[in-house]
TORKOL-4160 file (C-alpha; in steps of 0.2 Angstrom, whole numbers, padded with zeros to 4 digits, m for minus):
299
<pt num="1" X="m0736" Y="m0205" Z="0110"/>
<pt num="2" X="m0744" Y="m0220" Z="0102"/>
<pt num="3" X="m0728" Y="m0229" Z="0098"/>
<pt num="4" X="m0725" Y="m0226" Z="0118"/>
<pt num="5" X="m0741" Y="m0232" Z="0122"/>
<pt num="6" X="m0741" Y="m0248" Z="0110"/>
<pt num="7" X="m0721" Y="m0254" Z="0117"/>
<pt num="8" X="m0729" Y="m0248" Z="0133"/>
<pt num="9" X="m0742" Y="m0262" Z="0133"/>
<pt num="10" X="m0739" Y="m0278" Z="0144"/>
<pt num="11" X="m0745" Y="m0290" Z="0130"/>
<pt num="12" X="m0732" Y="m0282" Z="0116"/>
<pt num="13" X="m0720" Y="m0286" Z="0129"/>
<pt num="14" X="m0723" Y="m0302" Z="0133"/>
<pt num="15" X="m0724" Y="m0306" Z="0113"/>
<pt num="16" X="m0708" Y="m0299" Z="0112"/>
<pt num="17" X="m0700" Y="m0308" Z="0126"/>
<pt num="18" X="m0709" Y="m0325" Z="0122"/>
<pt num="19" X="m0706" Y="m0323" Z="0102"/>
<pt num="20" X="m0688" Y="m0330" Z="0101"/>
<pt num="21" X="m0692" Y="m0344" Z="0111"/>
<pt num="22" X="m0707" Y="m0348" Z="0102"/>
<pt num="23" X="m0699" Y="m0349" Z="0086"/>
<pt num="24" X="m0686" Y="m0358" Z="0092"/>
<pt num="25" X="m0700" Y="m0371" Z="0100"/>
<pt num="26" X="m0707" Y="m0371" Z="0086"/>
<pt num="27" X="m0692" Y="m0374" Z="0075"/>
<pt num="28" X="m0683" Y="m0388" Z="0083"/>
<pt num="29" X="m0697" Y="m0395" Z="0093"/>
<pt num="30" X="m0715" Y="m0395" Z="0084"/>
<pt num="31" X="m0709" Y="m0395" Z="0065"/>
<pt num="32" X="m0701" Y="m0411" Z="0069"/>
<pt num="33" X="m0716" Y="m0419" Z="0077"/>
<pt num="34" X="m0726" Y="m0417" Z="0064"/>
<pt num="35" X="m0713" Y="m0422" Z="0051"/>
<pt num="36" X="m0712" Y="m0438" Z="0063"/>
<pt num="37" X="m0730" Y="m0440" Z="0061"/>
<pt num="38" X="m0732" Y="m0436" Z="0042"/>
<pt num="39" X="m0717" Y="m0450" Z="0040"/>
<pt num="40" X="m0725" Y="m0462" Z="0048"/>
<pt num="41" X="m0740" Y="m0465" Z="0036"/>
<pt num="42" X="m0724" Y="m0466" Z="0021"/>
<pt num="43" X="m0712" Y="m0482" Z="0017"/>
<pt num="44" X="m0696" Y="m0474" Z="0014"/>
<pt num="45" X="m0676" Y="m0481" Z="0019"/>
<pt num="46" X="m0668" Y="m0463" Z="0022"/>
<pt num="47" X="m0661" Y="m0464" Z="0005"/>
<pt num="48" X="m0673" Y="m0463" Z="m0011"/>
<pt num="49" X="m0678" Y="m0448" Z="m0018"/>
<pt num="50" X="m0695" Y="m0452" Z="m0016"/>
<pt num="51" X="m0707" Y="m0461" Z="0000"/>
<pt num="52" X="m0721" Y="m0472" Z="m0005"/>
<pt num="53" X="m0737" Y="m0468" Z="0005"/>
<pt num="54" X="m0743" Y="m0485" Z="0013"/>
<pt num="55" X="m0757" Y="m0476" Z="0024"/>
<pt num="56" X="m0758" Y="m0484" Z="0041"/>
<pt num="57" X="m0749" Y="m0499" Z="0036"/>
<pt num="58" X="m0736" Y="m0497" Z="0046"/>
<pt num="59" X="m0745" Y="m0495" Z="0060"/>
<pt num="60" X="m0753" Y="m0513" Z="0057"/>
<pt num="61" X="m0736" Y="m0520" Z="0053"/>
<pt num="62" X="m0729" Y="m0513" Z="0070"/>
<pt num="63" X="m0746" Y="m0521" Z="0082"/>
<pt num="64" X="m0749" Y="m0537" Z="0072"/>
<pt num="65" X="m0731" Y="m0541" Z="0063"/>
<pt num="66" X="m0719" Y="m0535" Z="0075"/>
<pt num="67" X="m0711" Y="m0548" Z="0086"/>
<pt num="68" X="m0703" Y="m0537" Z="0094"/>
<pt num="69" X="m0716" Y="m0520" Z="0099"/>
<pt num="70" X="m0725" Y="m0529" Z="0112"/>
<pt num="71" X="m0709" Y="m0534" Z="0120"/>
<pt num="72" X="m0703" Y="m0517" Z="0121"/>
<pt num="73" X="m0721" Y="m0511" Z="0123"/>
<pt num="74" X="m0719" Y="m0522" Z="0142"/>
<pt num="75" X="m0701" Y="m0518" Z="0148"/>
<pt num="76" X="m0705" Y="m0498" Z="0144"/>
<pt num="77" X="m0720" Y="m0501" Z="0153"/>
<pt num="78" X="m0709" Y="m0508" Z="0169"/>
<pt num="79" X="m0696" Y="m0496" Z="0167"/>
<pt num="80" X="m0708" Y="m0483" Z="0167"/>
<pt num="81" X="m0717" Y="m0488" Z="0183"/>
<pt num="82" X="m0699" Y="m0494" Z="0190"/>
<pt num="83" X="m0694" Y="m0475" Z="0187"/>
<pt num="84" X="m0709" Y="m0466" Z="0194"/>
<pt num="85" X="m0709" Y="m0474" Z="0214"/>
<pt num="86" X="m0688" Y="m0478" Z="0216"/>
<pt num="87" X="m0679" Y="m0463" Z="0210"/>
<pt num="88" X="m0687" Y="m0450" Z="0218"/>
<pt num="89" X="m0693" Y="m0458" Z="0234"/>
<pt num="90" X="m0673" Y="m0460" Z="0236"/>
<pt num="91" X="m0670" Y="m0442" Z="0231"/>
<pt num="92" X="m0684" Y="m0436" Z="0244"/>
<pt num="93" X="m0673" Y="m0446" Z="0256"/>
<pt num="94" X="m0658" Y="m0439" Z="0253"/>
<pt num="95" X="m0665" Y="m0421" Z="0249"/>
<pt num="96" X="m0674" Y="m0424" Z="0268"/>
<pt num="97" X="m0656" Y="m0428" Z="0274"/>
<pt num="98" X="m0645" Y="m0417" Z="0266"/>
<pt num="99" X="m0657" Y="m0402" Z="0271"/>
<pt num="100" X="m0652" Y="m0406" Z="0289"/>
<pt num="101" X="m0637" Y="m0395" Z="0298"/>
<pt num="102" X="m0622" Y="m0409" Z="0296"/>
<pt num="103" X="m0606" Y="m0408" Z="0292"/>
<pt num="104" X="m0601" Y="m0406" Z="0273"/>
<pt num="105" X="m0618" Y="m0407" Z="0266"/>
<pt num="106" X="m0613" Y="m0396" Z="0253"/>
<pt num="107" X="m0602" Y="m0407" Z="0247"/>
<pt num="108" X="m0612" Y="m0422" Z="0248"/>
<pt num="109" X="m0625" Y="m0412" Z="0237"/>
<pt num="110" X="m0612" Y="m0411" Z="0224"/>
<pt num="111" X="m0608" Y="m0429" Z="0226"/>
<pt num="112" X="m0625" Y="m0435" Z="0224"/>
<pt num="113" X="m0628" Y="m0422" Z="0211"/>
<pt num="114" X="m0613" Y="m0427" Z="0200"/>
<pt num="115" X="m0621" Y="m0442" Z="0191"/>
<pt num="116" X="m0634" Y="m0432" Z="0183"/>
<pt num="117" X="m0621" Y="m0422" Z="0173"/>
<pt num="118" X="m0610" Y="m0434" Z="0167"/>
<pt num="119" X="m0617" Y="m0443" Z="0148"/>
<pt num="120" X="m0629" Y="m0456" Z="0149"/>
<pt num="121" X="m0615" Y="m0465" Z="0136"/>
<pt num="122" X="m0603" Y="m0465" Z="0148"/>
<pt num="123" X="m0613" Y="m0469" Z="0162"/>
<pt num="124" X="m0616" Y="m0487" Z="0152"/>
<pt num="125" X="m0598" Y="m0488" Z="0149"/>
<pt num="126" X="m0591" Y="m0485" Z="0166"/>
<pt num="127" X="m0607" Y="m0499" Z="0173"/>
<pt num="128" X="m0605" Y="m0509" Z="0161"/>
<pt num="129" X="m0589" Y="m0513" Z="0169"/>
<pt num="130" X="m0594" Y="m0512" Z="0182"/>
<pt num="131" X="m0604" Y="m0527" Z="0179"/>
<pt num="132" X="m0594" Y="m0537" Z="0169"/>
<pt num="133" X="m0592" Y="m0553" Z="0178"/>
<pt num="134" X="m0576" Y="m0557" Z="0178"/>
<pt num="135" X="m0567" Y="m0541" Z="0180"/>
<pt num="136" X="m0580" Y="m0529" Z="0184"/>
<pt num="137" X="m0580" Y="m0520" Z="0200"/>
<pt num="138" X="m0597" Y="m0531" Z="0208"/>
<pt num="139" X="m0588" Y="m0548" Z="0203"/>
<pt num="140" X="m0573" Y="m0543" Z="0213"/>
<pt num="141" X="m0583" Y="m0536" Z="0230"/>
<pt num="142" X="m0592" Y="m0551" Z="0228"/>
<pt num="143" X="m0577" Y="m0563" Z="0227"/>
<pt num="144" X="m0568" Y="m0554" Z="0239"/>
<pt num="145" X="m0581" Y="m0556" Z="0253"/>
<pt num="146" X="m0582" Y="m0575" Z="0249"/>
<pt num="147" X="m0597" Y="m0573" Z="0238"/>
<pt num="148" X="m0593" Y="m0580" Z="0223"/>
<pt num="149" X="m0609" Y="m0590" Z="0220"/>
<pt num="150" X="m0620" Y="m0573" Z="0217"/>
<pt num="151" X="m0608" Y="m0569" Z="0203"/>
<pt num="152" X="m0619" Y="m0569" Z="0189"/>
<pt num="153" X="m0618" Y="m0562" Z="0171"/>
<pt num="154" X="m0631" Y="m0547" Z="0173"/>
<pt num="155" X="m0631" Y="m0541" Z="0158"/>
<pt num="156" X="m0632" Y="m0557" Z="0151"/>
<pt num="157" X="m0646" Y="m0565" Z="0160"/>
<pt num="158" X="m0661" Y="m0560" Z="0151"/>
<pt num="159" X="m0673" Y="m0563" Z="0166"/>
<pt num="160" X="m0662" Y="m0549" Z="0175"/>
<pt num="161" X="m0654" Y="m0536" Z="0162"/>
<pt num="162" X="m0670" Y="m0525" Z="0162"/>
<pt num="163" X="m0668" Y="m0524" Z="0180"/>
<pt num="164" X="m0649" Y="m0521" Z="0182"/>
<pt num="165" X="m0649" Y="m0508" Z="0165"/>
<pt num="166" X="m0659" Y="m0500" Z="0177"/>
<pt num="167" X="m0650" Y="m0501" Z="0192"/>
<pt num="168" X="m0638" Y="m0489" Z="0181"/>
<pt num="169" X="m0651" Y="m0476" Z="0177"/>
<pt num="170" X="m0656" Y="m0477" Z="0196"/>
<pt num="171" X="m0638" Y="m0471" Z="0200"/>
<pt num="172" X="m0638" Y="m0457" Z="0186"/>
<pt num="173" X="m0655" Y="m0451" Z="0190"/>
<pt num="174" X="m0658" Y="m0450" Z="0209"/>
<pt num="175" X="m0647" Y="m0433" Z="0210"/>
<pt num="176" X="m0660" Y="m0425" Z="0199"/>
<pt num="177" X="m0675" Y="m0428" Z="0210"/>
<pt num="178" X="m0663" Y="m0425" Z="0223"/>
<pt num="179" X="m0661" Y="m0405" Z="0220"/>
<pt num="180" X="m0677" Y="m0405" Z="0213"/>
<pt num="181" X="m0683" Y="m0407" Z="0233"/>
<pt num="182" X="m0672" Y="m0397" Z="0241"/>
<pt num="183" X="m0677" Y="m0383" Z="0232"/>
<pt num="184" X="m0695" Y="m0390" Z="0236"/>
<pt num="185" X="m0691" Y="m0388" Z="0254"/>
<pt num="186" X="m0685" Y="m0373" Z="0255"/>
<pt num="187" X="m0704" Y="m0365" Z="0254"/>
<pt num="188" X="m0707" Y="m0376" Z="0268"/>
<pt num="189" X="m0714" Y="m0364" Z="0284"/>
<pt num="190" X="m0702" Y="m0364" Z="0297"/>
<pt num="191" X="m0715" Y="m0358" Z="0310"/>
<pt num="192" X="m0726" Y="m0371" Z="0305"/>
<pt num="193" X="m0713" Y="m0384" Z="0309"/>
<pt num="194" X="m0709" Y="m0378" Z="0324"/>
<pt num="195" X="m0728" Y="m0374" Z="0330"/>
<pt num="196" X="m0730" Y="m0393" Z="0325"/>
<pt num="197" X="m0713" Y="m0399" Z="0336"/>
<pt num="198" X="m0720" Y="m0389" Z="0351"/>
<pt num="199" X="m0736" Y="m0397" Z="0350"/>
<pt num="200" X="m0729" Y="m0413" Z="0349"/>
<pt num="201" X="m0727" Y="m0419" Z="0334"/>
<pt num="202" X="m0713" Y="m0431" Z="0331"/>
<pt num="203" X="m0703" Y="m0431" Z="0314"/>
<pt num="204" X="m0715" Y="m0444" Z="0304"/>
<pt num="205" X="m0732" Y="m0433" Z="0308"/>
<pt num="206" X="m0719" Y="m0414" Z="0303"/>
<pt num="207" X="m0713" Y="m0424" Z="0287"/>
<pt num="208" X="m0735" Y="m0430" Z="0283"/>
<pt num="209" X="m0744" Y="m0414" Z="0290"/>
<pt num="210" X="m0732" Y="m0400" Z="0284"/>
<pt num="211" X="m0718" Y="m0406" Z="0274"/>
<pt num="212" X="m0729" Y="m0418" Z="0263"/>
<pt num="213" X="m0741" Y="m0405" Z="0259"/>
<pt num="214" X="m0729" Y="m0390" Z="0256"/>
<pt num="215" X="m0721" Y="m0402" Z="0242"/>
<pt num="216" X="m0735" Y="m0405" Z="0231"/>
<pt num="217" X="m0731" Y="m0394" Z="0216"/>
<pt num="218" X="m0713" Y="m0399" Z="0218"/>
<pt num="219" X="m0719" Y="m0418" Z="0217"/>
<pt num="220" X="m0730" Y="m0414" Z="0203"/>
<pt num="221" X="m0716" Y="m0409" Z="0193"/>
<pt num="222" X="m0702" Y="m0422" Z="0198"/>
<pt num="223" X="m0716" Y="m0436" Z="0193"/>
<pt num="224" X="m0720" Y="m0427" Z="0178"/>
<pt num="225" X="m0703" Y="m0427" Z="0172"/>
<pt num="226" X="m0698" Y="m0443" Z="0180"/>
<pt num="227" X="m0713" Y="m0452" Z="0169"/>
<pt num="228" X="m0707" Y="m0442" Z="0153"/>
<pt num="229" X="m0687" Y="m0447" Z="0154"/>
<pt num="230" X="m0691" Y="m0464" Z="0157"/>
<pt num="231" X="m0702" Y="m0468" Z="0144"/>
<pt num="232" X="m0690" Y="m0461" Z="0131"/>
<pt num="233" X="m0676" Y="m0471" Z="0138"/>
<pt num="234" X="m0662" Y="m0474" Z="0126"/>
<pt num="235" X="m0644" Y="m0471" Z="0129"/>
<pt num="236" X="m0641" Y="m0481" Z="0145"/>
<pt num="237" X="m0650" Y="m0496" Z="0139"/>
<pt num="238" X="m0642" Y="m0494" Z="0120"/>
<pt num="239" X="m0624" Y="m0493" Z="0132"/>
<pt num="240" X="m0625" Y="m0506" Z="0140"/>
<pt num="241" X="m0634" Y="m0520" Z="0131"/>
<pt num="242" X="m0644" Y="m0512" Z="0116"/>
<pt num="243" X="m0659" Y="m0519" Z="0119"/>
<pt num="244" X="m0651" Y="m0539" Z="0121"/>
<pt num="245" X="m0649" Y="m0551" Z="0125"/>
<pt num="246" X="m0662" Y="m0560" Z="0117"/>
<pt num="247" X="m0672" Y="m0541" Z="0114"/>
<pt num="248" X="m0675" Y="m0543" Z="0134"/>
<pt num="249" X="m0671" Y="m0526" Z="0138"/>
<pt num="250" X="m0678" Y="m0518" Z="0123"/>
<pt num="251" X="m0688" Y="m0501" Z="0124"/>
<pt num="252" X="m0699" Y="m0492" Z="0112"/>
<pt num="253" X="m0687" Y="m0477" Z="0109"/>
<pt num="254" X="m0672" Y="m0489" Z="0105"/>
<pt num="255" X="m0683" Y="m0501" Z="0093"/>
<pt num="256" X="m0689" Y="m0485" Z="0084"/>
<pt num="257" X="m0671" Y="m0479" Z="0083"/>
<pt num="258" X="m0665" Y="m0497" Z="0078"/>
<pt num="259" X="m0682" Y="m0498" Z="0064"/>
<pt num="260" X="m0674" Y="m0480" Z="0058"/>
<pt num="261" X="m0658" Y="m0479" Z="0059"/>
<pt num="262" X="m0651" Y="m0498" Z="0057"/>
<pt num="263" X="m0665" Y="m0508" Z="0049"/>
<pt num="264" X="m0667" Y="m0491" Z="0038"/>
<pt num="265" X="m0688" Y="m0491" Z="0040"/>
<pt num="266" X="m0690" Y="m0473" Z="0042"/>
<pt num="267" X="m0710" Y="m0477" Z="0042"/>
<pt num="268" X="m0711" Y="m0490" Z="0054"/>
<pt num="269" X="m0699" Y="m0480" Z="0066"/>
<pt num="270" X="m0709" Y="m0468" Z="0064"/>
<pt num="271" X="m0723" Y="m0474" Z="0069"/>
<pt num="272" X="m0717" Y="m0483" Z="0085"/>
<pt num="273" X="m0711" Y="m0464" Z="0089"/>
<pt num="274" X="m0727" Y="m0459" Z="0085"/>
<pt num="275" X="m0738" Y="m0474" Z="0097"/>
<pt num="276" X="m0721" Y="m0467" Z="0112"/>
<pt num="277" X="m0728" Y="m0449" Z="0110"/>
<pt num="278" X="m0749" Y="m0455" Z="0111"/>
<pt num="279" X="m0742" Y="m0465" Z="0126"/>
<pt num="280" X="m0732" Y="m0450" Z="0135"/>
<pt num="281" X="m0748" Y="m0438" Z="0133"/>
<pt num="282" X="m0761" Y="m0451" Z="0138"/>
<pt num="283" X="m0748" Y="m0452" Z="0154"/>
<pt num="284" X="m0745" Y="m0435" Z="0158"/>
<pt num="285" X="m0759" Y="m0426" Z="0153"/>
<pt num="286" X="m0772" Y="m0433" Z="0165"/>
<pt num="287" X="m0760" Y="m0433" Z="0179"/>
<pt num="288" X="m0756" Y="m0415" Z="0175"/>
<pt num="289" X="m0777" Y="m0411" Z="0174"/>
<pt num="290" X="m0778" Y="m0425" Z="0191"/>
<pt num="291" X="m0766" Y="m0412" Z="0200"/>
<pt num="292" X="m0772" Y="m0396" Z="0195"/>
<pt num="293" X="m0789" Y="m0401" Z="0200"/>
<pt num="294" X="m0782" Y="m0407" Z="0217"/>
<pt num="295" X="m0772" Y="m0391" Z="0221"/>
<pt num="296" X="m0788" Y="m0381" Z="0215"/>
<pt num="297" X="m0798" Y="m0391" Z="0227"/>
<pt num="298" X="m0786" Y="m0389" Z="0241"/>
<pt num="299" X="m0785" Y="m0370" Z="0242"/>
């Protein structure tokens, strides 16, 4: 009987349901972290059998003696911002549209969602030639409409590379939001719409009065995540122009992997690993606690 009554209670159950996935977390996740942050405060290259503590050295090295941090510091802090207002405000558009009865929207979700599961690896492949400038697929629309003189080198162009890497991530990322707000809108009250529509409401005061509100939770979470994969932004930029030319489209996550794994500074990577993570919490923590508060607030 007290066995029963012990598998019987909700709290052993929820250990035993939440245990494997803990460790796992813990595992593969935490361990990690902290072995990131205790590197940090080591000189090491990746191969000697022993790391030299230099203390917060390389944190100095990497605010005062870096030429390149502050760079990268910049362009994640534009990619970031870039990333939070236009991928998900088109994925809200399309999510509004393709939540409407028309023809083959089924399909076109899949379309729109296809993007997201291909790699980001390939994605710079396929837009890098797409960007090339003589034989990429741009030059040639371009030419072919008699456009020739806005045939530039994007890529190439450090004022502009930044911005057309992102252009790619753009394209990969918009499908994400995308399904993350048609779920979303599926919790939107029908009746409410419709009491709204018989009252007179066109479709701008439905979508800010009703649509708008029941969205909140799923807008959380689609900024949320939106702020968190941009600031760790790697593979598309490393794809197509690996942080050049000139270091113009270099970001934090790619200089910490190029201090790691090609410079072999396992310390200094590190520890611009370590000033990304203090970045994302001081982000998304106070929006997460700004939200809560709101959502409290509002009921």
């Amino acid at each position: 009987m007290a066995s029963r009554a012990i598998w019987s209670d909700t709290r052993v159950q929820a250990a035993l349901l939440l245990g494997p996935a803990l460790v796992i977390y813990v595992v593969f996740a935490v361990f990690p972290m902290i072995d990131v942050i205790w590197l940090s405060f080591f000189k090491w290259n990746g191969l000697d059998p022993v790391k030299v503590y230099v203390g917060t050295s390389n944190y100095v090295d990497v605010f005062t003696k870096d030429p390149v941090f502050w760079g990268a510091f910049r362009n994640t802090v534009i990619w970031t911002a870039l990333s939070v207002a236009i991928p998900p405000m088109i994925g809200l558009a399309l999510a509004l549209g393709l939540n409407q009865p028309i023809f083959g929207r089924n399909t076109l979700r899949a379309v729109y969602y296809l993007p997201v599961i291909i790699a980001p690896i390939a994605v710079a492949t396929m837009w890098r030639w797409m960007y090339d400038p003589f034989f990429g697929l741009f030059g040639q629309i371009l030419a072919s409409l008699g456009l020739q003189s806005l045939i530039m080198d994007w890529l190439g162009n450090r004022d502009i590379a930044l911005y057309s890497a992102f252009g790619a991530y753009v394209w990969q990322s918009v499908g994400f939001s995308m399904v993350l707000f048609l779920a979303g809108l599926q919790s939107v009250n029908k009746s409410l719409v419709e009491a709204a529509r018989i009252d007179g409401a066109g479709r701008w005061a439905i979508f800010r009065y009703v649509t708008l509100p029941a969205l909140r939770t799923t807008l959380t979470i689609v900024l949320v995540l939106a702020i968190i994969s941009s600031l760790k932004a790697f593979d598309i930029v490393y794809g197509l122009t690996g942080g050049g030319p000139a270091q113009s489209t270099q970001v934090l996550a790619l200089w910490a992997f190029t201090q790691s794994m090609q410079i072999f500074d396992f310390g200094r990577g590190s520890a611009i690993s370590v000033v990304l993570l203090g970045v994302t919490l001081a982000i998304v923590i106070p929006y997460m606690r700004w939200t809560q508060k709101r959502e409290e607030a509002s009921e």
